[in-house]
C-alpha positions as a Markdown table, in Angstrom:
| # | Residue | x | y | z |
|---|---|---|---|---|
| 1 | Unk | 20.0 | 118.9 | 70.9 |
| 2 | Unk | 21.4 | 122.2 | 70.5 |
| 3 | Unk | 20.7 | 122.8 | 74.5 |
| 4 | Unk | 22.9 | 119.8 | 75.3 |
| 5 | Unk | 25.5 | 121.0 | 73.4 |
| 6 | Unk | 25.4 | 124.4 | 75.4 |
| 7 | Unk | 25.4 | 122.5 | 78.6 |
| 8 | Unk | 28.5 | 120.7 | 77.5 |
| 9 | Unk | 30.2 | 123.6 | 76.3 |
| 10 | Unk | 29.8 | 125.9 | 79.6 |
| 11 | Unk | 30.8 | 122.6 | 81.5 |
| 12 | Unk | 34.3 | 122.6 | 79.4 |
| 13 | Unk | 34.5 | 126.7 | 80.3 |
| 14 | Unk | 34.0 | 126.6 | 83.8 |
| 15 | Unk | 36.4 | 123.3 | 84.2 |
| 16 | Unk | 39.3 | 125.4 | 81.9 |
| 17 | Unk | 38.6 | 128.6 | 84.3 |
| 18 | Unk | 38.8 | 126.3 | 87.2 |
| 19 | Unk | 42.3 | 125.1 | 85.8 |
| 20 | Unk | 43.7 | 128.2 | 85.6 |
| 21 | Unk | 43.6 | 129.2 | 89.4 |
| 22 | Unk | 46.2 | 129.1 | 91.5 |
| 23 | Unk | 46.2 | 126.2 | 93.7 |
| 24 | Unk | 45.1 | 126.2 | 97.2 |
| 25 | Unk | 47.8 | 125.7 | 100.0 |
| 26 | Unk | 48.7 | 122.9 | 100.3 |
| 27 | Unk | 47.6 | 120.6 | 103.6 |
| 28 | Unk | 45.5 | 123.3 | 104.3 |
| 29 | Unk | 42.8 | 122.1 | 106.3 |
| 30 | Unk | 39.1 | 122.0 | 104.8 |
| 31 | Unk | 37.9 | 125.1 | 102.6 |
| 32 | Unk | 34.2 | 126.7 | 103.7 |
| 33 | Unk | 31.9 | 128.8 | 101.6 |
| 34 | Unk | 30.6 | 130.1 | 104.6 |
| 35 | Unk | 29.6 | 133.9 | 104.4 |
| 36 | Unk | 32.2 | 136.7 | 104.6 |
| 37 | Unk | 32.5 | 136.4 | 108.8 |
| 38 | Unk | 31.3 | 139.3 | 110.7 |
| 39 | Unk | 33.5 | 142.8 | 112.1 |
| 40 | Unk | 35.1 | 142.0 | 115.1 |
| 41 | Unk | 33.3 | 144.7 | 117.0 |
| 42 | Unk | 32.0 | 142.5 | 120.1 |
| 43 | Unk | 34.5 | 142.4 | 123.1 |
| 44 | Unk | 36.3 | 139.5 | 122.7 |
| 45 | Unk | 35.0 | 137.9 | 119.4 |
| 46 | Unk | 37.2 | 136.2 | 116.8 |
| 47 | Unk | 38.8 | 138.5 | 114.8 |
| 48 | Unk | 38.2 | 136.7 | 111.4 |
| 49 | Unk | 37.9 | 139.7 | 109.4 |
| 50 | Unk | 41.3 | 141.4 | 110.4 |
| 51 | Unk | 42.7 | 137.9 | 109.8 |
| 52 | Unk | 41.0 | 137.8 | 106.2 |
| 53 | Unk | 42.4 | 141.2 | 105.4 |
| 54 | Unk | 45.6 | 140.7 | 106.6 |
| 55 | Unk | 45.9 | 137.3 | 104.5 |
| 56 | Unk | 44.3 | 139.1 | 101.0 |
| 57 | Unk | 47.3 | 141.4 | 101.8 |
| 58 | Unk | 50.2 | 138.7 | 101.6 |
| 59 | Unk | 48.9 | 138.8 | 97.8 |
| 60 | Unk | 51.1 | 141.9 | 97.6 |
| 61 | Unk | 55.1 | 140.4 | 97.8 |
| 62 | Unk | 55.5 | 144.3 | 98.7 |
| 63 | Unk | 54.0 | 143.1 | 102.4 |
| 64 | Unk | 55.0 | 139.8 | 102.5 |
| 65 | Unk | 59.1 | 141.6 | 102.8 |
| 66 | Unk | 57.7 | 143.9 | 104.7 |
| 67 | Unk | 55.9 | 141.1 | 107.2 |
| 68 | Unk | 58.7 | 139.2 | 107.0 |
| 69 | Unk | 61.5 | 141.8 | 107.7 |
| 70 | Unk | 59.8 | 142.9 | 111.3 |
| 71 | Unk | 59.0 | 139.4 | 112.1 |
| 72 | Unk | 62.4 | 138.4 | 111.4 |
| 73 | Unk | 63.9 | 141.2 | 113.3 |
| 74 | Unk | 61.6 | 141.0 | 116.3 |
| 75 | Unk | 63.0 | 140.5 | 119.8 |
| 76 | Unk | 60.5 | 138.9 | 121.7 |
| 77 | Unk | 60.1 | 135.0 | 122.4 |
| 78 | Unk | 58.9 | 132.8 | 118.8 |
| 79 | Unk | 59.6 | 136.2 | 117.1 |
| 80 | Unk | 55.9 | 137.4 | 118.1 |
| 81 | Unk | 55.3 | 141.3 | 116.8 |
| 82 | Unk | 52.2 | 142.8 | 118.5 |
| 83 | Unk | 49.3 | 143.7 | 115.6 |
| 84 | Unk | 48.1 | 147.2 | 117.4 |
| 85 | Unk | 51.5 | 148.4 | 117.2 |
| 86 | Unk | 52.9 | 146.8 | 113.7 |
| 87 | Unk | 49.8 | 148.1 | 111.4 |
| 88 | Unk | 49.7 | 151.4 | 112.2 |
| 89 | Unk | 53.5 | 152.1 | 112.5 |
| 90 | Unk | 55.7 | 153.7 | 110.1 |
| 91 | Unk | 52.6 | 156.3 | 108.9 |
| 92 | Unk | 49.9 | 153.4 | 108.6 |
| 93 | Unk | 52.5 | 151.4 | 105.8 |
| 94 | Unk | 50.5 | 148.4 | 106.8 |
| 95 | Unk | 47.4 | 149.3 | 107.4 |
| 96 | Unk | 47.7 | 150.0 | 103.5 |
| 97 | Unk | 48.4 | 147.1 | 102.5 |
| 98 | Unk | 45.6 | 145.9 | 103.9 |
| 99 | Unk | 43.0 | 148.3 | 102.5 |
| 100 | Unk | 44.6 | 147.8 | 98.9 |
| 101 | Unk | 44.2 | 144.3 | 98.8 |
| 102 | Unk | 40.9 | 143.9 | 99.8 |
| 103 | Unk | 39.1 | 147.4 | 98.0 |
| 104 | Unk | 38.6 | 149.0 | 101.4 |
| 105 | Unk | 40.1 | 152.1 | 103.0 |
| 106 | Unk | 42.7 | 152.3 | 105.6 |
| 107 | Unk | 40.2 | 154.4 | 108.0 |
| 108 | Unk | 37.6 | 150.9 | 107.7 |
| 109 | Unk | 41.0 | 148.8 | 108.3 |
| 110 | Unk | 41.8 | 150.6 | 111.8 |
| 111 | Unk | 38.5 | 150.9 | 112.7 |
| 112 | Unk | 38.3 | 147.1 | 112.7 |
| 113 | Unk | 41.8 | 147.2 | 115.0 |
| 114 | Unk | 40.3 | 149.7 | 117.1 |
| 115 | Unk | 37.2 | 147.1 | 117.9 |
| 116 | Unk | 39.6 | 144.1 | 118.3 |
| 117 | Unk | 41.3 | 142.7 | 121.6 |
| 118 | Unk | 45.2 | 143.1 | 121.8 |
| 119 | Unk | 46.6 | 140.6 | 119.0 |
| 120 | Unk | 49.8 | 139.2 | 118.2 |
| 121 | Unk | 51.3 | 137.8 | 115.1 |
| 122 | Unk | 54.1 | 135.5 | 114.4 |
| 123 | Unk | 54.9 | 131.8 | 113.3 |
| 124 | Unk | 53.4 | 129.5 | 115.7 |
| 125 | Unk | 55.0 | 126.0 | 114.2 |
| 126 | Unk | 59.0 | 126.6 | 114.6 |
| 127 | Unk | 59.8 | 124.4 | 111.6 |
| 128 | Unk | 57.6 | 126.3 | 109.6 |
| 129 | Unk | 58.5 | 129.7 | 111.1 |
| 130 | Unk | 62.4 | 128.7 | 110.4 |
| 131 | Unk | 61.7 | 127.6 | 106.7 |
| 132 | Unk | 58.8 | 130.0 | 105.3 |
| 133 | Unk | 60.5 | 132.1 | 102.8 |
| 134 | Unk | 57.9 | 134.9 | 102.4 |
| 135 | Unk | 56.0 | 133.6 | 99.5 |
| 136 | Unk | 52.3 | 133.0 | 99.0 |
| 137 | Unk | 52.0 | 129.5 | 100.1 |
| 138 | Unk | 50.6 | 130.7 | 103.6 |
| 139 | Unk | 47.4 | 131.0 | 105.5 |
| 140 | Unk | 46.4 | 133.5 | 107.8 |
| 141 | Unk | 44.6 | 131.8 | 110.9 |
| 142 | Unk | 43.0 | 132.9 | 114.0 |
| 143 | Unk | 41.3 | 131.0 | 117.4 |
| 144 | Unk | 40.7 | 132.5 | 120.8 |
| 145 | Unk | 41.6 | 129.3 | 123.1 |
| 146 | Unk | 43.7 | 126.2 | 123.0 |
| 147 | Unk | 40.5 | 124.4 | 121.9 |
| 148 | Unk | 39.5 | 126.1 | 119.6 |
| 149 | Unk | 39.4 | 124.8 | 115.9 |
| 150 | Unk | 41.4 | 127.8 | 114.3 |
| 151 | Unk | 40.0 | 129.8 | 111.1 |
| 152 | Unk | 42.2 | 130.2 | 108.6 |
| 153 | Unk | 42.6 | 132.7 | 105.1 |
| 154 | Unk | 44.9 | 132.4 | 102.3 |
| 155 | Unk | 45.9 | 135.2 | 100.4 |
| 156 | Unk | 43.2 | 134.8 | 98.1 |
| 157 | Unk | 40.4 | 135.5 | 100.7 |
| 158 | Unk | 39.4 | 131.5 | 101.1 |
| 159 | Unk | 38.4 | 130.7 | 104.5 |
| 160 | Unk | 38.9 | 127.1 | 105.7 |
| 161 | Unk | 38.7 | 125.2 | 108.8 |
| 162 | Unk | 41.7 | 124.0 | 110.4 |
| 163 | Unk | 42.6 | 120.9 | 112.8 |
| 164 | Unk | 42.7 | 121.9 | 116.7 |
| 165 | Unk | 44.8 | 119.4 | 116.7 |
| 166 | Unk | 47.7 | 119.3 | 113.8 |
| 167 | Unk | 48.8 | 121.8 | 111.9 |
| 168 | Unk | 48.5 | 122.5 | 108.3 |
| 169 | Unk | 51.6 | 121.7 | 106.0 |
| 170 | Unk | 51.1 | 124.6 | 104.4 |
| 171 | Unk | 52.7 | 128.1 | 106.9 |
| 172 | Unk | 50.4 | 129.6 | 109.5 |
| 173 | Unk | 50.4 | 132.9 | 110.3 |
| 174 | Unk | 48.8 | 133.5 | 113.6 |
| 175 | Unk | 46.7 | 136.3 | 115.0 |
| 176 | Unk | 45.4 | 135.6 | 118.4 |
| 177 | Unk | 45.2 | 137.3 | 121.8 |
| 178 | Unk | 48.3 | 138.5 | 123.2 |
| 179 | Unk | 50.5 | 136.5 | 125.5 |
| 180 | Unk | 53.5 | 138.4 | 125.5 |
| 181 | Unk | 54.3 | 141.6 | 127.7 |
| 182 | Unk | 55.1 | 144.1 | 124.1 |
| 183 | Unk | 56.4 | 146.9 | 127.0 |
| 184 | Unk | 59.6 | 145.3 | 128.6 |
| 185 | Unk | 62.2 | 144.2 | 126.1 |
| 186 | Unk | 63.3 | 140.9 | 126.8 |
| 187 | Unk | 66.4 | 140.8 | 129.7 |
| 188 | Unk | 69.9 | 139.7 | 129.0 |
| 189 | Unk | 70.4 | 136.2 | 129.5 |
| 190 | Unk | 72.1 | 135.6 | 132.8 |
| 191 | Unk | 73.4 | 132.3 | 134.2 |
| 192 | Unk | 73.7 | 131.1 | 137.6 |
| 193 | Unk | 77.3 | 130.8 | 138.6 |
| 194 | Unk | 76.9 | 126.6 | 138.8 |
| 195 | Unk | 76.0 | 126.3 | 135.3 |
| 196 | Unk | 77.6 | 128.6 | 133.2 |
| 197 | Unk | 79.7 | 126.5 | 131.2 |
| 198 | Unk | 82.8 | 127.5 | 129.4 |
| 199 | Unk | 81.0 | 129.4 | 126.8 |
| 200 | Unk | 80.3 | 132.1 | 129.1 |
| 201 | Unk | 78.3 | 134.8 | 126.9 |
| 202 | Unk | 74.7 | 136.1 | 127.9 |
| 203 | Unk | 74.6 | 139.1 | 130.7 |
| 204 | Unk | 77.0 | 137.3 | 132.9 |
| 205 | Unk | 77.5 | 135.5 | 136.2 |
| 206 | Unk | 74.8 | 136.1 | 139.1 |
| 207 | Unk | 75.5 | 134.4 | 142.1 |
| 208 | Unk | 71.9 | 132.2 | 143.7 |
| 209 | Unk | 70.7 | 133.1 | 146.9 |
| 210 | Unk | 70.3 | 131.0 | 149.0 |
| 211 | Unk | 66.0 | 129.7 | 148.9 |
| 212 | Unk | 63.6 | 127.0 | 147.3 |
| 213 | Unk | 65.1 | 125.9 | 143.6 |
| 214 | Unk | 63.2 | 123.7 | 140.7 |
| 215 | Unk | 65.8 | 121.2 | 138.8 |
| 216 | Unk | 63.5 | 119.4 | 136.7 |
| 217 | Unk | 59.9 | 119.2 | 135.6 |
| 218 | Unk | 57.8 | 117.2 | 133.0 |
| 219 | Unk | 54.3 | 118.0 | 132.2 |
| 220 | Unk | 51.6 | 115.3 | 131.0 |
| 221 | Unk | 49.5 | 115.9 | 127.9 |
| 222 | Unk | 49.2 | 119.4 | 126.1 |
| 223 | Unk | 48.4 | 122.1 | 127.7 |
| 224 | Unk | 48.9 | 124.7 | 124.5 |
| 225 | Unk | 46.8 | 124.6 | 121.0 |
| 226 | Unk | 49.5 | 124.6 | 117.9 |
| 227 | Unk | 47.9 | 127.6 | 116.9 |
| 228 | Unk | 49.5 | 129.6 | 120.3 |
| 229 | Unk | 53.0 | 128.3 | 119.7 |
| 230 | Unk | 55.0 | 127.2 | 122.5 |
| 231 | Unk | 53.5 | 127.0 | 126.1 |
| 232 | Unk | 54.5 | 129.3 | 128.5 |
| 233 | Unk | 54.4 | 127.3 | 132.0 |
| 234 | Unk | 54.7 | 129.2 | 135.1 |
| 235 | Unk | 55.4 | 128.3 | 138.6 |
| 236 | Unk | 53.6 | 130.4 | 141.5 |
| 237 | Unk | 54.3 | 130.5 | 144.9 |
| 238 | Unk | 51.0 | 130.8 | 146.5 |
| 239 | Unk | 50.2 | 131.7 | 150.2 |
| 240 | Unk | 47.8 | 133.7 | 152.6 |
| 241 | Unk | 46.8 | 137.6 | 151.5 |
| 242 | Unk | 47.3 | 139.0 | 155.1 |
| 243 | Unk | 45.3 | 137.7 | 157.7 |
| 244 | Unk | 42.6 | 137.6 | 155.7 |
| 245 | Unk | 40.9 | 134.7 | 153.7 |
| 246 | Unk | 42.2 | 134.9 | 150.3 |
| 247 | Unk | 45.5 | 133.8 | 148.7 |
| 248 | Unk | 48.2 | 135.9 | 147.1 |
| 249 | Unk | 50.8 | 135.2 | 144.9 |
| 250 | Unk | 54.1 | 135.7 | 146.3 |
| 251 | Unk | 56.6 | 135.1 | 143.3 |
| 252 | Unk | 56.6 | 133.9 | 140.1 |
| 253 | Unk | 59.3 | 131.7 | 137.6 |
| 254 | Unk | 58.9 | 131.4 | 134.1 |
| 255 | Unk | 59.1 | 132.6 | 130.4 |
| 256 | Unk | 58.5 | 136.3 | 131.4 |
| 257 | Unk | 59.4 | 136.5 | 135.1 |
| 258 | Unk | 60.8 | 139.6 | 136.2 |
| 259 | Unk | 64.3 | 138.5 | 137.6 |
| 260 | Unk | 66.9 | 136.5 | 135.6 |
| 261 | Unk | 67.1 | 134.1 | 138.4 |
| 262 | Unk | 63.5 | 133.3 | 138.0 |
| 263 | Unk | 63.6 | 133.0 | 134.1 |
| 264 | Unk | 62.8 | 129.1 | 132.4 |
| 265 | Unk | 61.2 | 127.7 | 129.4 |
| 266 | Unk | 59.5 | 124.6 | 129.4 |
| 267 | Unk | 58.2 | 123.9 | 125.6 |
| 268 | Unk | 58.6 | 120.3 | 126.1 |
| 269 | Unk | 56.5 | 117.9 | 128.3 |
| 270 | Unk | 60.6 | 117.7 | 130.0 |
| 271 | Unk | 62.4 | 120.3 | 131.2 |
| 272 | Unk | 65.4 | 120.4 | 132.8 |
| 273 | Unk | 67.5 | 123.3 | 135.2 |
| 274 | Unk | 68.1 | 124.9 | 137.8 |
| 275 | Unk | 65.4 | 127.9 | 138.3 |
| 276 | Unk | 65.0 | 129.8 | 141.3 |
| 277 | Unk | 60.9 | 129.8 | 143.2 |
| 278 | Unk | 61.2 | 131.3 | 146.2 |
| 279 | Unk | 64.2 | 133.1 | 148.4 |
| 280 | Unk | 65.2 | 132.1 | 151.9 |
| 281 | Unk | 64.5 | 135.6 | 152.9 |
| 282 | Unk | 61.3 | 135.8 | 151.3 |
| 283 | Unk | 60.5 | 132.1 | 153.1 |
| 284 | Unk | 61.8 | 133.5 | 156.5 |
| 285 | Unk | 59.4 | 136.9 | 156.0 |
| 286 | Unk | 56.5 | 134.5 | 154.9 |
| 287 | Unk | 56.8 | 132.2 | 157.9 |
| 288 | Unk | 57.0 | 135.2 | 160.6 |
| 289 | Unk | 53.9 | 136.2 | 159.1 |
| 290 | Unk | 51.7 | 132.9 | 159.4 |
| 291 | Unk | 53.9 | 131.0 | 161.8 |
| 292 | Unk | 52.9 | 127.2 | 161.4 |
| 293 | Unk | 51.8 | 127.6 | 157.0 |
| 294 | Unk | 53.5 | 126.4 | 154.4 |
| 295 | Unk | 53.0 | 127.6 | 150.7 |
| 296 | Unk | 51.3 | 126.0 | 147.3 |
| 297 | Unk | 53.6 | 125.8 | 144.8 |
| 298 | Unk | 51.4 | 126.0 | 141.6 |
| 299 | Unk | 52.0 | 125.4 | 138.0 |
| 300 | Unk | 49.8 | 126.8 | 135.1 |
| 301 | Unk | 50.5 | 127.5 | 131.7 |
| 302 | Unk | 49.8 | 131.1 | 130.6 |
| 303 | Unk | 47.4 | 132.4 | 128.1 |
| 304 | Unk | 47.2 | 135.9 | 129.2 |
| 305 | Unk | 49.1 | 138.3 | 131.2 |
| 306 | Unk | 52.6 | 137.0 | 131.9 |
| 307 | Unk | 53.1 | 135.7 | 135.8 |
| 308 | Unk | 49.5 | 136.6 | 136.6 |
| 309 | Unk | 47.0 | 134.2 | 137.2 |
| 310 | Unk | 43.9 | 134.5 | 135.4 |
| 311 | Unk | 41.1 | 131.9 | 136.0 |
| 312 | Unk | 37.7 | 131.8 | 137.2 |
| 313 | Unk | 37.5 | 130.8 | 141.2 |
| 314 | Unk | 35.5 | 128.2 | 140.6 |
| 315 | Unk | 37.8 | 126.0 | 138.7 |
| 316 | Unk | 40.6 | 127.0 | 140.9 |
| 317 | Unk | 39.0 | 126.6 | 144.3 |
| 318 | Unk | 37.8 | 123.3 | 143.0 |
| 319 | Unk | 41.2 | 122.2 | 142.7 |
| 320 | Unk | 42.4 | 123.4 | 145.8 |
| 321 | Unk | 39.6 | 121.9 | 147.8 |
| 322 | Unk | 39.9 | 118.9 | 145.6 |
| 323 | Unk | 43.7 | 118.4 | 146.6 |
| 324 | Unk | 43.1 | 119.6 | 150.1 |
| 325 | Unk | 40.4 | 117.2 | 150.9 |
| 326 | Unk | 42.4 | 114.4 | 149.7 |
| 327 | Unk | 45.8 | 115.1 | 151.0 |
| 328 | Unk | 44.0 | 116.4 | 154.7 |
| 329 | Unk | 45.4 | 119.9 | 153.9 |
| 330 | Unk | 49.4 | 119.0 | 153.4 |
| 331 | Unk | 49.0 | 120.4 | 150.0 |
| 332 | Unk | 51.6 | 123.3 | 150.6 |
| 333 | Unk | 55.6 | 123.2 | 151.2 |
| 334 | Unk | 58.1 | 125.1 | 153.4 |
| 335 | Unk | 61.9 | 124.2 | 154.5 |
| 336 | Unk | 62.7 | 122.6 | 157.1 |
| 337 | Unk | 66.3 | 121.1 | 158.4 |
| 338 | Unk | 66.2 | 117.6 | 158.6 |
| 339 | Unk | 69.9 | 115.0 | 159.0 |
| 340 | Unk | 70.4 | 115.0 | 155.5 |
| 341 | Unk | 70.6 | 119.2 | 155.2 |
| 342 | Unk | 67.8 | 121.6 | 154.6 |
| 343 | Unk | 64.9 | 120.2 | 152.9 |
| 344 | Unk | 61.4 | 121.4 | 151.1 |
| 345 | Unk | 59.1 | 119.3 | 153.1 |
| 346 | Unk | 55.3 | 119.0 | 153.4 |
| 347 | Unk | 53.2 | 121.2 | 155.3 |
| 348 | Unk | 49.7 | 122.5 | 155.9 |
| 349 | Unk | 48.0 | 125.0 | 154.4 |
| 350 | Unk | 44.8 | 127.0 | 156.0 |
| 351 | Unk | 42.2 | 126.5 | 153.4 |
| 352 | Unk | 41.9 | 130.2 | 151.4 |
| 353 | Unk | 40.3 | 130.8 | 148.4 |
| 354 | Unk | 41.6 | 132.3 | 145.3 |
| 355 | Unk | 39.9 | 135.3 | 143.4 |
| 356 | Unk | 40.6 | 138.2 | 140.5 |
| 357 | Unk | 39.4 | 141.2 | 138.7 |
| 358 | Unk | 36.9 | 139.4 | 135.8 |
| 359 | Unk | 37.2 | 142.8 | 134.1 |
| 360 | Unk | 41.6 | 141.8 | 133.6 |
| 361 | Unk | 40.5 | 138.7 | 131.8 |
| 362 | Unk | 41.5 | 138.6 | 127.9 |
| 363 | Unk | 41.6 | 134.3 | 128.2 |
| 364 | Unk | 42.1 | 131.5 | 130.9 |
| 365 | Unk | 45.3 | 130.4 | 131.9 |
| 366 | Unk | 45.4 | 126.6 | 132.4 |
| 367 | Unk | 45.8 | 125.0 | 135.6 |
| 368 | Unk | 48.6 | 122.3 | 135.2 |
| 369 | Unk | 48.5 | 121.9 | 139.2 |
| 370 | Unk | 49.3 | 121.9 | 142.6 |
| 371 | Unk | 52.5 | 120.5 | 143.5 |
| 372 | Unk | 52.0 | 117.7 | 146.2 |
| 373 | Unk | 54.7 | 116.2 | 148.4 |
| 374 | Unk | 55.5 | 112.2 | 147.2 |
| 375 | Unk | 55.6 | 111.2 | 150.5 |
| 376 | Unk | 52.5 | 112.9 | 150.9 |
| 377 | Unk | 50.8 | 111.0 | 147.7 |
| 378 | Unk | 52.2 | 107.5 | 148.0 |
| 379 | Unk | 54.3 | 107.7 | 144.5 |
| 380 | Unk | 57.1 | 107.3 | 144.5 |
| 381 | Unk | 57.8 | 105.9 | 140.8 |
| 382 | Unk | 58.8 | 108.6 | 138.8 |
| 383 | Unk | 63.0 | 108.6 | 139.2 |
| 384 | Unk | 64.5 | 112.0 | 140.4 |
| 385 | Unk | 61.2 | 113.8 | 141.4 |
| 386 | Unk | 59.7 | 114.5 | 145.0 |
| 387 | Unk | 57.1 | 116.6 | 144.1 |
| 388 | Unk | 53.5 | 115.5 | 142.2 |
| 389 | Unk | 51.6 | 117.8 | 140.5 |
| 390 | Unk | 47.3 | 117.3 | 141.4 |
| 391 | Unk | 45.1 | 119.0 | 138.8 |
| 392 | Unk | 41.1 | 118.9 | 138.1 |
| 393 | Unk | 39.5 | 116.0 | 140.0 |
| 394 | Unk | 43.2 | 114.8 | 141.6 |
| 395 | Unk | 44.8 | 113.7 | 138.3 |
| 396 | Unk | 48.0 | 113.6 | 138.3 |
| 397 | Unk | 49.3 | 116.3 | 135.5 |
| 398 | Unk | 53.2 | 116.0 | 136.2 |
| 399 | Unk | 56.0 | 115.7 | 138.8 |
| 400 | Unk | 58.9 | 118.1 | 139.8 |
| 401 | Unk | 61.8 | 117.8 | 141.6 |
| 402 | Unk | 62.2 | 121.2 | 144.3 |
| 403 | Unk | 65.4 | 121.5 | 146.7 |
| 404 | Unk | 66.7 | 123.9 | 148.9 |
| 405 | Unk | 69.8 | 125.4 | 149.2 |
């Protein structure tokens, strides 16, 4: 009898500690008690212990401001800082913060950075990256791909599993491979002289060359996880390296392209514009070089470098061959002056194959497609575009609408 009555009474304990514990975040995906997860020393493993010791940290409210203050003020795209610069700054302030709030030192904290890929940190869900306040309801989560199922910490140290799929109600704080170029500060907003508006502002007025131009796009399906924020779609001009049998990419439009003129963001499956691809003069200089070819015109959105490609051949030469195969080679564009004015019309490609440095590879950019003339394809039932995008297997993964000027 007196056992029983033991057994009752250290029930009641634990169930009145149990009450007494904060509670977990809330729509926070599904808590684990799997082990403490291993240093992040292999090339390219998940780095779920910086991400556990930067979440015990957002215990302190010290860090939380701090966090908080240099996301806020950062300048790049989302608000993104990049983790190897942000921890050891200002004399090591945060690496710290993250010693002290797990027991360790600061020399066992950069030693983990040191054996990490290049990270970056921000707010992946806008609406929660608009409203968090800098308090403790937050989780700490990390994935390599889109695919992945991120791992997530709150500030307590627990480690749950989170949806691929949906976000948690509850803020998430990303760490995951870089995406953003961290050395060039983003460029002054310019307009082209057609759209500016009456508002003016930006870095003014630049007048378009003359050259191949993208007014509208929309995407099918999701090509970016939650967990990496907004997609970063590209366009690539793609055309023969030389004389010799590879492909090289010409120019790029996008997020992070180099010229003004070249700069859009897609984060919707629409998108909407005016964007420049590919110059007259750099068309002209192309077609004196391989008389006769035209050039792919190639969307992918970017999980690595910015306006690099990077992808394994096969998956890209599959597609290629895929498309060309189907469409007997007219899988490329160039201008040509027709009744109606100067159009972007189909042309021929010679089959080349596409290939990179494996050693430059952090992750894989996805292949949204190759842009393939209607006339070319037969469809004709999406209102306002002339160009289909063919990805994996000849699916159809979009349509755009290109013009030249």
């Amino acid at each position: 009898m007196s056992t029983l009555r033991t057994s009752v009474a250290l029930g009641a304990a634990l169930l009145a500690a149990n009450a007494c514990r904060d509670p977990a975040p809330t729509g926070s995906g599904v808590p684990t008690d799997a082990p403490p997860p291993a240093a992040s020393g292999m090339a390219g493993a998940r780095p779920d212990r910086l991400a556990q010791l930067f979440a015990r940290a957002l215990a302190s409210s010290a860090f939380r401001a701090y966090l908080k203050a240099q996301l806020d003020a950062s300048p790049f795209p989302e608000h993104k800082i990049e983790l190897q610069r942000f921890l050891p700054a200002v004399s090591g302030r945060a690496l710290r913060y993250l010693a002290e709030g797990s027991g360790t030192s600061a020399a066992d904290v950069r030693a983990e950075l040191d054996r990490a890929i290049p990270l970056e940190v921000y707010l992946p869900v806008p609406a929660q990256r608009a409203a968090w306040p800098g308090d403790a309801n937050v989780l700490v989560a990390t994935a390599l791909t889109d695919k992945d199922a991120p791992v997530a910490f709150d500030p307590s140290g627990r480690r749950y599993q989170l949806s691929a799929a949906t976000p948690p109600s509850t803020p998430v704080i990303a760490i995951v491979p870089v995406e953003t170029d961290f050395s060039v500060p983003p460029a002054p907003t310019q307009c082209i002289e057609t759209d500016c508006g009456s508002g003016g502002g930006g870095g003014g007025t630049v007048t378009p060359p003359a050259g191949l131009y993208m007014r509208q796009s929309h995407i099918v399906g999701d090509f970016e996880g939650w967990l990496k924020g907004s997609p970063e779609y590209e366009v690539h001009i793609l055309g023969q390296l030389g004389q010799s049998d590879s492909l090289k990419d010409y120019a790029c439009a996008g997020e992070h392209a180099s010229s003004a003129l070249r700069y859009y963001d897609q984060n919707d499956a629409d998108w909407s514009g005016d964007v420049l691809l590919y110059t007259q003069q750099e068309i002209d200089t192309y077609k004196a070089q391989h008389p006769g070819q035209g050039v792919r015109v190639f969307v992918i959105e970017d999980d690595d470098t910015p306006c690099v490609i990077k992808t394994d051949n096969l998956s890209l030469n599959r597609l290629f061959a895929t498309a060309d195969s189907v469409y007997k080679l007219y899988t490329a564009g160039k201008d040509q002056t027709t009744t109606v004015g100067k159009v972007w019309w189909a042309a021929q490609i010679a089959r080349k194959i596409w290939t990179y440095a494996a050693g430059l590879i952090k992750t894989n950019d996805d292949l949204v497609g190759n842009a393939v003339d209607a006339n070319v394809v037969g469809d004709h039932t999406h209102a306002g575009y002339n160009w289909i995008l063919k990805g994996d297997k000849n699916v159809t993964t979009g349509w755009t609408d290109l013009e030249m000027r």
